[in-house]
N, C-alpha and C positions, 0 to 999 in steps of 0.2 A: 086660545092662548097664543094662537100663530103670531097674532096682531099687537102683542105686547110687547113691550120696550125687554131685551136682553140685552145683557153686556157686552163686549165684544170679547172674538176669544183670539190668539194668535194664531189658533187651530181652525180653519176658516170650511175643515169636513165639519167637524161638530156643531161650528157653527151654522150651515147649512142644513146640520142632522137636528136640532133643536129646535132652527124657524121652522121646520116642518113639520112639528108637535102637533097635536090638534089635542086639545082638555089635558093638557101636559104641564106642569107645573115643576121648574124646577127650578135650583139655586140661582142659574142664569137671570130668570125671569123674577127672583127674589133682589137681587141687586142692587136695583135702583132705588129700592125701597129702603136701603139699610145704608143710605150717606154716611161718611164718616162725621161721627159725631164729637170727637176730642181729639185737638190737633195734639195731645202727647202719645197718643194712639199711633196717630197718622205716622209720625215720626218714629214711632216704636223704643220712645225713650219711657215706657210707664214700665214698672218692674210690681204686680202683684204674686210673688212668688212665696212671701214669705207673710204673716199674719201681721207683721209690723207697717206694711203698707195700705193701701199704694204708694210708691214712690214716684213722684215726679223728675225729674232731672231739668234743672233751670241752670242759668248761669250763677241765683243768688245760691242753688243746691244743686252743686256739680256733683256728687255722691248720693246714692240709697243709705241706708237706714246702715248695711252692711258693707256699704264701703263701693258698689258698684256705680262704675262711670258710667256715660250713657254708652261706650263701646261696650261694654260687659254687656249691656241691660240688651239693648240689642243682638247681640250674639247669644244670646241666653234664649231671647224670645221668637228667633230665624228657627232656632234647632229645636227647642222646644213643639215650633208649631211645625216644622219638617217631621220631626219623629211621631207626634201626634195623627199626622197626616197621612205617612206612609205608613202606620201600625194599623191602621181603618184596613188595609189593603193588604197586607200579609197573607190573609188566607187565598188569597187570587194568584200570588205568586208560588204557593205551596202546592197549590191544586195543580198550575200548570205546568211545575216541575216534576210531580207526582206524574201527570197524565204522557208528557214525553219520555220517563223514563220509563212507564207500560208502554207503549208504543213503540220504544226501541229494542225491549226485552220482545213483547211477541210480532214483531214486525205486522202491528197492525195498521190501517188505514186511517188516514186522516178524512174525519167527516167533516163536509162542509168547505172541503178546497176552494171553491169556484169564488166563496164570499170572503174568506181570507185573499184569495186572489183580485178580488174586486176590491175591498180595504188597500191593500198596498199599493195598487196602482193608483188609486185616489188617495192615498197620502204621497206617492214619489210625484205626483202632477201639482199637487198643492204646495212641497217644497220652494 
């Protein structure tokens, strides 16, 4: 998998953590594979939110089905796919709220300092 075409990321650790994969396959490596296929896509002006579409937004249909301009349709479909994105994720952020606030109740020890200390110094260098 090392030798396969991935995306580029702006995160140039991960990037370097993924070419390093060996029989690893992930979204990165999925990418190239998945061109965008419809320029109303690309632009994020499609609105299938409601069973009356898809809507396209043209200049001859500056409006959805409901009245939605392409700023709508877009701001609908940024947050939609934010909140979709970050709700994947929520249990990672509950867990590591949960786990600092034991740790500051029984002043336990944090395990594995050395490789959080190795992470931050390789993300403050990649800066």
């Amino acid at each position: 998998m090392s030798n396969s075409k991935i995306c580029e990321s702006a995160d140039k650790v991960l990037q370097n953590f993924i070419n390093s994969l060996d029989d690893v396959e992930t979204s990165h490596h999925r990418m190239d594979s998945q061109k965008i296929k419809c320029n109303f896509g690309q632009l994020g002006i499609c609105c299938k939110l409601c069973a009356n579409g898809p809507c396209r937004i043209t200049p001859k249909a500056p409006k959805g089905v409901c009245g939605a301009n392409a700023d709508t349709i877009v701001a609908r479909n940024f947050l939609r796919a934010v909140a979709a994105g970050s709700g994947c994720y929520i249990h990672v952020l509950e867990n590591t709220a949960r786990n600092l606030k034991s740790l500051g109740k029984t002043g336990g020890e944090i395990k594995g300092i050395h490789a959080l200390d190795r992470l931050s110094h390789n993300r403050i260098r990649s800066s």
